[in-house]
Steps between C-alpha positions, in 0.01 A plus 500: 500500500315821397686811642204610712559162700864622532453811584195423795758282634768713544259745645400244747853384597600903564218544678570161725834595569368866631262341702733255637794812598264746615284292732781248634693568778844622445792467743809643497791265540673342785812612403368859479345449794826407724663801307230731676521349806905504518500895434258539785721287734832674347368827620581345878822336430689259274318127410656201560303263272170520394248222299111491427300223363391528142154426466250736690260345774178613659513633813169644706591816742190653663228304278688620172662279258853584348712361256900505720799379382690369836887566547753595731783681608807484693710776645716601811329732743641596807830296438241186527385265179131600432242298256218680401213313275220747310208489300479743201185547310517325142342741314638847599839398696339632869645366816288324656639404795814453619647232835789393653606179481628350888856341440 
């Protein structure tokens, strides 16, 4: 193999690979995720429990698309058991939306 070979192939597979990073989605993780979610609900009281699902889904909320990882949380309010599900945006750890769950 003659080094110009190498070396154009290299050049190609750094280039790929900088393609690839800069112009594919990234998402930050679901366990980062439920972290920034918990310190938002821990600013209203103590959490019970809390989980989220791993993998992100598409959801569409006034006819745009977004990448949510779904999860929940469960705390006392008002001496009552509460459950509380949310959406959190994927790629920048936004809350999306927040419900509570009837018991």
């Amino acid at each position: 193999m003659r080094l110009g070979n190498f070396l154009a192939g290299v050049a190609v597979g750094i280039l790929g690979t900088y393609a690839i990073q800069k112009f594919m989605p990234s998402y930050i993780s679901s366990d980062q995720a439920l972290k920034l979610v918990k310190q938002e609900f821990k600013k209203q009281g103590p959490i019970d429990g809390s989980w989220i699902h791993m993998e992100p889904e598409t959801i569409e909320r006034n006819n745009i698309s977004y990448r949510v990882y779904k999860g929940g949380i469960s705390r006392m309010s008002d001496h009552e058991p509460e459950q509380l599900e949310f959406l959190v945006n994927a790629e920048n750890g936004t809350i999306i939306d927040v419900y509570k769950l009837s018991i």
